[in-house]
MIPAKOL-763079 format. One record per atom (N, C-alpha, C): x, y, z. Coordinates in steps of 0.02 Angstrom, whole numbers, plus 32768, in hexadecimal, padded with zeros to 4 digits. Atoms other than C-alpha are relative to their C-alpha. Example, Ala and Ser with C-alpha at 12.3 -4.5 7.8 and 13.67 -1.06 7.14 Angstrom:
residues 2
802D7FC5800082677F1F8186802D803C80007FD67FC57FFD82AC7FCB81657FD980378025
***
This chain:
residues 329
7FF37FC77FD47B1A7E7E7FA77FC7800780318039800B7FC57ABA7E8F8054800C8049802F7FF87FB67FD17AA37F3E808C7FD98004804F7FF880057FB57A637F01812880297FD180317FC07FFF7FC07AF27ED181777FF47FC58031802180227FC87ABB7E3981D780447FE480337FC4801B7FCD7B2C7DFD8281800C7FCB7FCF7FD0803A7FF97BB37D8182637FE67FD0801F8016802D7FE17B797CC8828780307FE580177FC4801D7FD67BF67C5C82F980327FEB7FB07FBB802780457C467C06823E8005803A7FE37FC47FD180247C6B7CB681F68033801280487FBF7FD67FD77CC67CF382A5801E7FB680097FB4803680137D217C42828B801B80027FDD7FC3800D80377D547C6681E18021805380197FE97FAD80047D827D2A821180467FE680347FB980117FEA7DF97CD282A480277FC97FDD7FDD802780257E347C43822C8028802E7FDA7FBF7FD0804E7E6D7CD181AE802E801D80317FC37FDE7FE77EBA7D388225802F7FC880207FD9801E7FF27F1A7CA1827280337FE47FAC7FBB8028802C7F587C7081B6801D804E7FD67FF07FD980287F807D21818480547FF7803E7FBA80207FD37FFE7D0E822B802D7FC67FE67FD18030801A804C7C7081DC800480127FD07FD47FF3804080617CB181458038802F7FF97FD07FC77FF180BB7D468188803A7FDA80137FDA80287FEA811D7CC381E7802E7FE57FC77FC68022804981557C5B8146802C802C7FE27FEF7FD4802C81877CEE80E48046801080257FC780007FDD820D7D0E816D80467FC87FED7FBE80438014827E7C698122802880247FDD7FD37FCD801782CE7CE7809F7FE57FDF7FBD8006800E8030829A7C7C7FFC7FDE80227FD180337FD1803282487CB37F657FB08004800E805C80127FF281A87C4E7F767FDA8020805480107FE77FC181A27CA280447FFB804A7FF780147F9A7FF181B07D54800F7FD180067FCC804E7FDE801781297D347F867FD67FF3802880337FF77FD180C27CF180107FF4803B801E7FF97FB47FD780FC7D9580787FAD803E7FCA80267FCE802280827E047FE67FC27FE180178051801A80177FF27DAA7FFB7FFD7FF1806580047FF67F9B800C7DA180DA7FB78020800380327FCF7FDA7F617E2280F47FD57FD67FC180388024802E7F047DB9806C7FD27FF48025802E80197FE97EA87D4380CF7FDF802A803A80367FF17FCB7E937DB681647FDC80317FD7802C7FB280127E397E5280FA7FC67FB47FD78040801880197DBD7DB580B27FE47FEE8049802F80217FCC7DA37D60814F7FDC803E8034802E7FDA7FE07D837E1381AA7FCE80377FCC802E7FC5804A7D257E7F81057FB97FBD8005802C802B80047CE07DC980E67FCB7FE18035801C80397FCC7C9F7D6B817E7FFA8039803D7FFE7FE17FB37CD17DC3821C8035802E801C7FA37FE380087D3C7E4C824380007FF6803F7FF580187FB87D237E2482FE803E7FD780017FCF802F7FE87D707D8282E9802E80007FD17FC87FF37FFB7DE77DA78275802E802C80177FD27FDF7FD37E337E2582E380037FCC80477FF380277FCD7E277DA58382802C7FE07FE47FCB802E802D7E8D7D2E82ED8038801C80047FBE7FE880117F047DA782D88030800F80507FCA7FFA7FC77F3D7DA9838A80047FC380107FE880447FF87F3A7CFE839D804C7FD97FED7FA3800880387FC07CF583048035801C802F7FA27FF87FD6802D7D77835C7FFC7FF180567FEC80247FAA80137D15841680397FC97FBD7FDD8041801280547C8283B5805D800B7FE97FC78004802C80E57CE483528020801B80487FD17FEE7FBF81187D37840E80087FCB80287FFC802C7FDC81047C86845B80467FD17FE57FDF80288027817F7C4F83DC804E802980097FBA7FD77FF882077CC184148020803B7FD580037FD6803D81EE7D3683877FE88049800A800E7FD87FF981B57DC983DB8013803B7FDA80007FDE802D81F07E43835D7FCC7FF67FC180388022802081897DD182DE7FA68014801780627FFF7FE880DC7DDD833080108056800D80237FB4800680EB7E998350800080237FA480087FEE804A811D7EAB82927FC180007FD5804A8017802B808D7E5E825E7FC28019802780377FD47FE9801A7EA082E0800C80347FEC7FFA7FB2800980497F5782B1800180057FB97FF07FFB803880867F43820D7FCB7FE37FBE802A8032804780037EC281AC7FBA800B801A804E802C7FEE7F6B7E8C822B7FDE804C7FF5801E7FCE80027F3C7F4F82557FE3801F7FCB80187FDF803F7F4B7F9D81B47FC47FE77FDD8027801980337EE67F0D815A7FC27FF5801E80397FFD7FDA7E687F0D81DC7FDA80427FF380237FC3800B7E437FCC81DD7FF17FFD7FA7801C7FFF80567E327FA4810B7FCC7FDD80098027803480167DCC7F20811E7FB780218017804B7FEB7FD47D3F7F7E819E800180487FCA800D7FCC80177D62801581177FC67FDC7FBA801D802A801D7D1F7F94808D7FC17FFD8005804380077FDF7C767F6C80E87FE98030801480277FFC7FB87C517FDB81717FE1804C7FCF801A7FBD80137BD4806E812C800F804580207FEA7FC87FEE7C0C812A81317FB08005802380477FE07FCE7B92818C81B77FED802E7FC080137FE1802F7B1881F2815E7FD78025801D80387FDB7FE47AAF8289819D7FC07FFE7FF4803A800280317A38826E812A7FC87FC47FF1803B80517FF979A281F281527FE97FEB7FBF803B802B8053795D818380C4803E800B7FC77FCD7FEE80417A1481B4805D80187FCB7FEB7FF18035800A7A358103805280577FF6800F7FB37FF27FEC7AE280CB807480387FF97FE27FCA7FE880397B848105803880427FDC80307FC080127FDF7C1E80BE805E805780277FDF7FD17FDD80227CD280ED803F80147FF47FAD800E800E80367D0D81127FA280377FE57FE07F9E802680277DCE80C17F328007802880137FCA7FCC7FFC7E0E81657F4C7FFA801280667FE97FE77FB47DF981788005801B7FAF801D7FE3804F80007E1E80AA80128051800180097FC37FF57FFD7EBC80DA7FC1802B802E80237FF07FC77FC87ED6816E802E80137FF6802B7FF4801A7FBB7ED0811780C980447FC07FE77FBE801F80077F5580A4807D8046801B7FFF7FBE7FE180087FDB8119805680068015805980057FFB7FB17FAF815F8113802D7FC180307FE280327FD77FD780BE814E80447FEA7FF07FC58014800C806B809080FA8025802E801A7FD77FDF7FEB80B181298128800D800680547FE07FFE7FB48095811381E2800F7FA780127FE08044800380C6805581D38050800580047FBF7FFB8007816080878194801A802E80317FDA7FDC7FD48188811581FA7FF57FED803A7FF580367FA5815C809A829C804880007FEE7FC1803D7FF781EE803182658034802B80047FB97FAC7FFC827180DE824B7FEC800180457FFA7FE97FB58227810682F580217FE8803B7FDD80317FD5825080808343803F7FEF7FFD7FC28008801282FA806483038037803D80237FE07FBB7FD28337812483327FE97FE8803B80147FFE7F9482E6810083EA80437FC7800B7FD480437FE98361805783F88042800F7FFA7FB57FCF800683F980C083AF8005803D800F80037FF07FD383D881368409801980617FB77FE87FD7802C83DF81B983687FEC7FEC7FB17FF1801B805883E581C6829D803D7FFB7FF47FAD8025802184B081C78283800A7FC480197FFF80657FF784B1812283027FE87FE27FEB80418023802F841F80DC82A680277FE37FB47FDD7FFF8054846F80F981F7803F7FE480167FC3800E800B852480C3822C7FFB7FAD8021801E8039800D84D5803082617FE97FCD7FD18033802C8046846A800081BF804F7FED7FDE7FC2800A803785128019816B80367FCE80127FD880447FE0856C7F8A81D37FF47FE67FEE802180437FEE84EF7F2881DA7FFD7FFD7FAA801D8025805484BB7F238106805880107FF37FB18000802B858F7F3D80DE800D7FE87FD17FF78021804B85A07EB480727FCA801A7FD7800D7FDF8040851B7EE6800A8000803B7FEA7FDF7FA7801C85467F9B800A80437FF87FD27FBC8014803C85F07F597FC87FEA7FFF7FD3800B8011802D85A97EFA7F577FD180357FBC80297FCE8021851D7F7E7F168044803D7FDA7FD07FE1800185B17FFD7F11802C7FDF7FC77FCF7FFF8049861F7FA07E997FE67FDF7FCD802880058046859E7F6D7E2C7FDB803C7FEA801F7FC680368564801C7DFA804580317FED7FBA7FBC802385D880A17D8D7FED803A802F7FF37FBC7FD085FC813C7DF67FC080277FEE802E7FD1801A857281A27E127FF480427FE67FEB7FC5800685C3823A7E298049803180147FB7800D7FD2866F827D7E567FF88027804E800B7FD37FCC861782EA7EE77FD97FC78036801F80207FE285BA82507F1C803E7FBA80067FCF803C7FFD864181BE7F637FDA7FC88000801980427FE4861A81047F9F7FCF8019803B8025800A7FB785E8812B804D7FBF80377FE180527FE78001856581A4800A7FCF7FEE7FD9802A80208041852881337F7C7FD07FD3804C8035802E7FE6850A80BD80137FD47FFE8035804C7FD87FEE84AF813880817FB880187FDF80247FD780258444816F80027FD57F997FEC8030804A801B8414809A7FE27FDD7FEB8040802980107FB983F2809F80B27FCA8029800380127FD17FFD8397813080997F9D7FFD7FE8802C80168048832680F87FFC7FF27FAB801D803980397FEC8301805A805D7FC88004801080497FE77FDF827D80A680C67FE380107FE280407FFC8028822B80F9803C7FF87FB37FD4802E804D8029821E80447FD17FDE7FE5803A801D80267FCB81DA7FF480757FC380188003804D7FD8801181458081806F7FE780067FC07FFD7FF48044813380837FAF7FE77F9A7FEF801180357FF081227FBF7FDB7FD97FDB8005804D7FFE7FC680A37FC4805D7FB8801C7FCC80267FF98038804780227FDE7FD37FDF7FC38006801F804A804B7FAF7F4B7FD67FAD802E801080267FD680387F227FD37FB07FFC801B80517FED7FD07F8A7F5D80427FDA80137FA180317FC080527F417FAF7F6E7FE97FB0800C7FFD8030802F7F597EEF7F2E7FD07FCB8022801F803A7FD77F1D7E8A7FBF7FAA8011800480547FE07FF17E717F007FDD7FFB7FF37FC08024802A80447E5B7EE57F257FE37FC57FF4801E80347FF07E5D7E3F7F2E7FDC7FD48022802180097FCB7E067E2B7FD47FC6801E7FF180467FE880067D797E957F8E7FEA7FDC7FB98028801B801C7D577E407EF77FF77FB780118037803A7FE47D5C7D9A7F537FD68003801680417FFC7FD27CDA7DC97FC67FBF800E7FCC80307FED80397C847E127F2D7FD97FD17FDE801A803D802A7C7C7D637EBB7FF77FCA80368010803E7FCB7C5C7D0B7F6A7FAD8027801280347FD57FD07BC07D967F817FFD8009803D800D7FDA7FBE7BE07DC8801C8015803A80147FE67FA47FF97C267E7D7FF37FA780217FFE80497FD87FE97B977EE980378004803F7FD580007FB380247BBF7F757FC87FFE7FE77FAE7FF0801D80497BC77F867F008047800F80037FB27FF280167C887F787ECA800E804B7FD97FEC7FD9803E7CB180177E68802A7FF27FC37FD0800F804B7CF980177DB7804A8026801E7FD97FB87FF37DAE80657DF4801380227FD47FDC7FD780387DE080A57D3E7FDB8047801280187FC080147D60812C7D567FF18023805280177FDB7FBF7D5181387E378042800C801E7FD3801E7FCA7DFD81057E5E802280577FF37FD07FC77FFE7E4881C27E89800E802280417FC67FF27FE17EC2820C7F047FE18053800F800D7FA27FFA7E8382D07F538043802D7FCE7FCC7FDE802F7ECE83597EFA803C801580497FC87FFF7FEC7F30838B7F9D802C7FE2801A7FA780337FEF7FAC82EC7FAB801A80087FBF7FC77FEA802C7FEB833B7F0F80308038800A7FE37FD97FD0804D83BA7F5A80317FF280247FE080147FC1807383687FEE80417FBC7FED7FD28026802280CD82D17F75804480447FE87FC87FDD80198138835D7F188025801C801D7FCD7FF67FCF816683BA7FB780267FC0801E7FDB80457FDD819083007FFA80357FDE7FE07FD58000801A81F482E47F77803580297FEB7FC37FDD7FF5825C837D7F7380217FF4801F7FE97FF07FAC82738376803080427FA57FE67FFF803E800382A282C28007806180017FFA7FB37FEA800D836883107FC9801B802C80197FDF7FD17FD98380836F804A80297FD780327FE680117FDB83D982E980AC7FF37FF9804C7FE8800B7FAB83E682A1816C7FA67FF8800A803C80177FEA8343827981C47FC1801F7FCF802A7FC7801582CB830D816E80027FCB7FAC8000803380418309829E80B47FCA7FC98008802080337FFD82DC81F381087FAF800A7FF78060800B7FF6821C821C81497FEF80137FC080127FE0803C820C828880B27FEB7FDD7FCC8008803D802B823881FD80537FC47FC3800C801B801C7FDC81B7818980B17FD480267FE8803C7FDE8017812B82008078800480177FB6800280028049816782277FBF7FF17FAE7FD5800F8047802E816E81627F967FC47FF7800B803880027FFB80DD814A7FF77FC180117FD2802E7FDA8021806C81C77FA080027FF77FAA7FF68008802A80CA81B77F067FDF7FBC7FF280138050800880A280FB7EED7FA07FF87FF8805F7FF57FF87FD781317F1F7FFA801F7FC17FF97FED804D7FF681A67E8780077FCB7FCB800280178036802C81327E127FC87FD080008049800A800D7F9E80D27E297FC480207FF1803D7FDF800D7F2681547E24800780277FAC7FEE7FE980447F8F81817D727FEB7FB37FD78027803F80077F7180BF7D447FB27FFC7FDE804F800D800C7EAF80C67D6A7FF1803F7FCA800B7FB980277EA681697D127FFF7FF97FAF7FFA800680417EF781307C767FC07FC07FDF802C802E80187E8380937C737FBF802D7FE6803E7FD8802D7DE681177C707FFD801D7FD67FEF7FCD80387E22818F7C0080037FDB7FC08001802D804B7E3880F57B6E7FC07FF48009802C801E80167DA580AC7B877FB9802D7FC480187FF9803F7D3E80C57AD68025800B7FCB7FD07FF080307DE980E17A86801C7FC57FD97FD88029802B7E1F807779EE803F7FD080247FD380417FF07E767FCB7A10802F802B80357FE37FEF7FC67E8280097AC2802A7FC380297FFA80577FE37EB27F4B7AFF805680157FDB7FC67FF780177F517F707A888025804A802A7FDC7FB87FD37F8080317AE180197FE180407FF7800F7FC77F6E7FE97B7080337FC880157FCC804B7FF97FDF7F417B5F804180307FEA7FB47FE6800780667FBD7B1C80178030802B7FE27FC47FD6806680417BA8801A7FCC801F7FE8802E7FCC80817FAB7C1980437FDF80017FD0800D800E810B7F697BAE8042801D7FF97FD17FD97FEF8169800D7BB68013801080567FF17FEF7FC0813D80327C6180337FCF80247FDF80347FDE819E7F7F7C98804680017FE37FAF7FF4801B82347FAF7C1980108032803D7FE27FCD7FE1823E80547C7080077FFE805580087FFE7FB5821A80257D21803F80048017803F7FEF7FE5822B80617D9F7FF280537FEF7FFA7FAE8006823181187D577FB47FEE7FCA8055800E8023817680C87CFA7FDD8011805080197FCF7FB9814080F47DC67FF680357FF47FF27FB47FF68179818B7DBE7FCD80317FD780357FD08035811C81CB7D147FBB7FF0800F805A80027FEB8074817B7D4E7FFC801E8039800F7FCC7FD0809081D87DE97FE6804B7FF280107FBC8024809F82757D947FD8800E7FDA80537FF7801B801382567D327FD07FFF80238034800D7FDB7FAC82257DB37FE88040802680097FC87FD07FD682CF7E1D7FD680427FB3803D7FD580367F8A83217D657FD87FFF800480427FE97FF37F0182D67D617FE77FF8803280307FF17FCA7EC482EE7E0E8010804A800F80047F9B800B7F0A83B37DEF7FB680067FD180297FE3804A7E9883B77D597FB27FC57FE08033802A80167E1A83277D677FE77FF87FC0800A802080357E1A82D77CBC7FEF7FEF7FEE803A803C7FFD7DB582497CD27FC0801E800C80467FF17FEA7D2C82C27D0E7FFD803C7FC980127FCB80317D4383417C797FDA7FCE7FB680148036803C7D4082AF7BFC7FB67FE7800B804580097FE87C96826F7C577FD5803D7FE880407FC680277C39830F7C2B800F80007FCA80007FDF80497C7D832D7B7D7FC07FC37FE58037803480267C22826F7B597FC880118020804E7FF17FED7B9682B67BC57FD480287FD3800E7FC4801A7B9883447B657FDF7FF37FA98014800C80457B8082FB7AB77FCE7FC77FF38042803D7FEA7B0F82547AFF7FCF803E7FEA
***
């Protein structure tokens, strides 16, 4: 770790535009439709959050427009703004959150940088205005939300059919056509709920590469015991998920900010449960069986680590448990 920060030499702002040119082709591949292209798709902001956290965020942001010249030179212009808006930005503003030291009033306070819980903060943020670009843009082109929606429902038909007569009735007040508004509906929130799980997994792994490569300028935190969520995006999840069944545009965004947030929750229910075991009896075993229920029950195993998560950041847990062992050390 190098808390002084030294410039970028010409071979890191070559690897910072090498990454961002192969995070662009990987975005590219993933577009074929196969299995092995949409697992590439998760791992797209990999290389650029090492090559700009790691090396250079200069040049991997010059990289990353290079990629989308190449993907708009290629006739793909929907492509290269996807990925400029949707992948390069987000994983860029993570990557300079990674490194770049918070300001500090305070001379000689040494330096502090951000912390998991505002990391993850700024992720849900982003997913949610990622996603609600792409809604934006869609109503601007149809010129509305009923053209928009009577659109989606053309265009995905067959598998609305298909979805439709592979589930038992949901309800006799709820028909077909509203089973398969309600699956156009609930796209947008998985797409932010996504983005989420997507930008958490990649900065993870982009910060402990840089970490076992030493060139993370900061110490890593433990997240079982830093990784937490403010107390007021708990709130703002439960109103987002009411709002979320109220139908017609006010549902969609709603929805777009309940998965969002929700999804930041269940991670911050996750890290929570990891601190709270640790010193507890054949914790290695608790822990291999929450996991094994949570994947029976999924995805309603989301849902309860959400709701745990919005506990303990009501009631900070992890920080009551910390004093009691302070208290008896």
């Amino acid at each position: 770790m190098n808390d002084n920060h030294p410039p970028a030499s010409w071979p890191d702002r070559a690897v910072g535009l090498g990454a961002g040119v192969a995070s662009a082709l990987l975005f590219v591949v993933s577009t074929r439709g196969s299995s092995v292209a949409m697992a590439l798709a998760y791992f797209a902001p990999l290389p650029l959050m090492i090559g700009a956290a790691g090396f250079s965020l200069p040049g991997a942001m010059v990289g990353a427009l290079i990629g989308a010249g190449v993907l708009l030179a290629a006739a793909h212009a929907p492509f290269a703004l996807a990925f400029l808006l949707g992948f390069a930005t987000p994983s860029l503003a993570l990557a300079a959150m990674v490194q770049s030291p918070l300001p500090s009033r305070v001379r000689d306070s040494g330096l502090r940088f951000a912390a998991p819980g505002a990391m993850l903060e700024t992720i849900i943020l982003l997913a949610i205005l990622v996603t609600g670009s792409g809604v934006a843009l869609l109503l601007a082109h149809y010129h509305g939300f009923e053209p928009a929606m009577t659109a989606a429902l053309q265009y995905f038909a067959p598998e609305l059919d298909e979805l439709v007569a592979n589930l038992p009735p949901v309800s006799s007040e709820i028909g077909a056509e509203g089973v398969k508004r309600i699956a156009i509906m609930s796209a947008a929130a998985g797409v932010a709920a996504l983005q989420v799980m997507l930008f958490a997994v990649n900065l993870w792994l982009a910060a402990r590469t840089i970490d076992v490569s030493g060139r993370l300028r900061r110490p890593w935190p433990s997240l079982p015991e830093n990784l937490a969520l403010p107390r007021l995006l708990g709130p703002i999840f439960l109103v987002a998920a009411g709002l979320a069944f109220k139908g017609g545009l006010v549902a969609l965004l709603a929805g777009i900010v309940a998965a969002a947030t929700g999804f930041g929750f269940a991670l911050h229910g996750l890290a929570a449960i990891h601190g709270l075991t640790r010193g507890v009896g054949l914790r290695g075993a608790w822990l291999a069986a929450l996991y094994a229920v949570l994947m029976v029950i999924e995805p309603w195993g989301i849902l309860v680590l959400a709701l745990f998560g919005v506990i303990e950041s009501a009631f900070s847990l992890r920080a009551r448990k910390a004093r009691r062992v302070k208290t008896r050390n």
